[in-house]
C-alpha positions in Angstrom: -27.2 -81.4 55.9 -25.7 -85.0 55.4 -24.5 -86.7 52.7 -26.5 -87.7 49.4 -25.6 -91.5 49.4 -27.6 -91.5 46.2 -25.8 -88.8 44.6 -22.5 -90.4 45.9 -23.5 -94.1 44.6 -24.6 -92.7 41.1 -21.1 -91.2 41.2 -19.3 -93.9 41.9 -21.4 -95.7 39.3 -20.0 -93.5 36.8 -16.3 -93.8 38.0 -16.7 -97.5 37.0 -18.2 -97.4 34.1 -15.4 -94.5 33.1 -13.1 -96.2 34.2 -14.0 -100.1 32.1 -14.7 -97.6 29.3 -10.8 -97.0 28.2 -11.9 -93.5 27.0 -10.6 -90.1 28.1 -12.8 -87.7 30.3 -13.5 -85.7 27.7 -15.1 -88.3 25.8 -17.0 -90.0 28.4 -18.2 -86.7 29.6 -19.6 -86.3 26.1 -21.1 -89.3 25.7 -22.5 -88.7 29.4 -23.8 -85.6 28.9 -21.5 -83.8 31.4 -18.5 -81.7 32.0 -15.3 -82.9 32.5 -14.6 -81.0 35.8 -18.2 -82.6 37.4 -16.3 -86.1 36.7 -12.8 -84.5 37.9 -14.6 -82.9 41.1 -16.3 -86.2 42.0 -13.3 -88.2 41.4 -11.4 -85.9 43.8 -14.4 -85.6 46.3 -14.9 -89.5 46.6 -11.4 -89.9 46.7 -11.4 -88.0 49.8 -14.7 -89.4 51.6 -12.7 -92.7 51.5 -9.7 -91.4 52.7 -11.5 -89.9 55.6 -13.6 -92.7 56.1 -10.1 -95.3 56.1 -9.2 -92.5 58.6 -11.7 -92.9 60.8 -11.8 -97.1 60.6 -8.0 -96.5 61.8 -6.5 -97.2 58.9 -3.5 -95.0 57.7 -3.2 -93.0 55.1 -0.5 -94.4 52.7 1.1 -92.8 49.6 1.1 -95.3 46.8 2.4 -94.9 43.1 -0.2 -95.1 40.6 -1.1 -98.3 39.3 -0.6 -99.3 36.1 -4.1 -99.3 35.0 -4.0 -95.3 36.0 -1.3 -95.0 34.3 -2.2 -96.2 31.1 -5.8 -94.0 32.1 -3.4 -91.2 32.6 -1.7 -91.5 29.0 -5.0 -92.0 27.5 -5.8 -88.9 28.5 -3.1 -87.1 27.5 -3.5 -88.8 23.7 -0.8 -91.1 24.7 -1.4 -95.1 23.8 0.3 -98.5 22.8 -1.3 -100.1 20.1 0.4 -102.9 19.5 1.7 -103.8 15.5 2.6 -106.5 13.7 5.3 -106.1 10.5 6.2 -108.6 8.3 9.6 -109.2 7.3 8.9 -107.7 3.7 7.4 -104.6 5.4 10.3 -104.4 7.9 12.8 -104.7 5.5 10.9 -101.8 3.6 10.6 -99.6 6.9 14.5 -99.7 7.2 15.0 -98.8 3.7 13.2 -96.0 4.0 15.0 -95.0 7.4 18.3 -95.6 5.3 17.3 -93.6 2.5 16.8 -90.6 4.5 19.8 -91.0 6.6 21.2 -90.5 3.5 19.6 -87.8 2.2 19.7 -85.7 5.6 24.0 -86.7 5.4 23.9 -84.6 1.9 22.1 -81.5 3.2 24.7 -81.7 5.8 27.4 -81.9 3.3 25.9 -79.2 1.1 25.0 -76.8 3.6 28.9 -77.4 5.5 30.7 -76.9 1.8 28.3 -73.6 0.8 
């Protein structure tokens, strides 16, 4: 039996829109209505239709480190994100006092719990 291209182009449809949506696979799934390891199947599946069909075009197969936009997919995934912040001097200058004031306090435990 041959290939679904329909099956395979709704698939690849929801790659895309998985992929522009910046959410993890769990969520997307969700929102989808489907389970994470139908998206993680598919992703693997497609992935290796094209490498067969760069095969058989004559290209080579080529390992290739992720880009950054899978990275930053990748650490999205495992709840890991840059959001970027901006501090105002006031707030800085109260963020270091607060770092100093428990450098400080962590030195006394040290000191009490070396002298007891």
């Amino acid at each position: 039996m041959g290939r679904d291209l329909e099956l395979e182009r709704a698939w690849r449809d929801r790659m895309g829109r998985h992929e522009s949506s910046g959410l993890t696979i769990e969520r997307f799934c969700k929102q989808e209505g489907l389970a994470a390891h139908q998206l993680s199947w598919w992703r693997r599946e497609l992935k290796r239709r094209d490498a067969e069909a760069g095969r058989a075009n004559g290209k080579r197969k080529t390992k290739r480190s992720p880009s950054s936009k899978q990275s930053k997919q990748r650490d999205a995934a495992c709840g890991k994100a840059f959001v970027p912040v901006q501090i105002t001097a006031s707030q800085l200058s109260l963020i270091l006092e607060g770092i100093e004031l428990e450098s400080v306090r962590r030195r006394k435990r040290y000191r009490l719990r070396s002298a007891g």
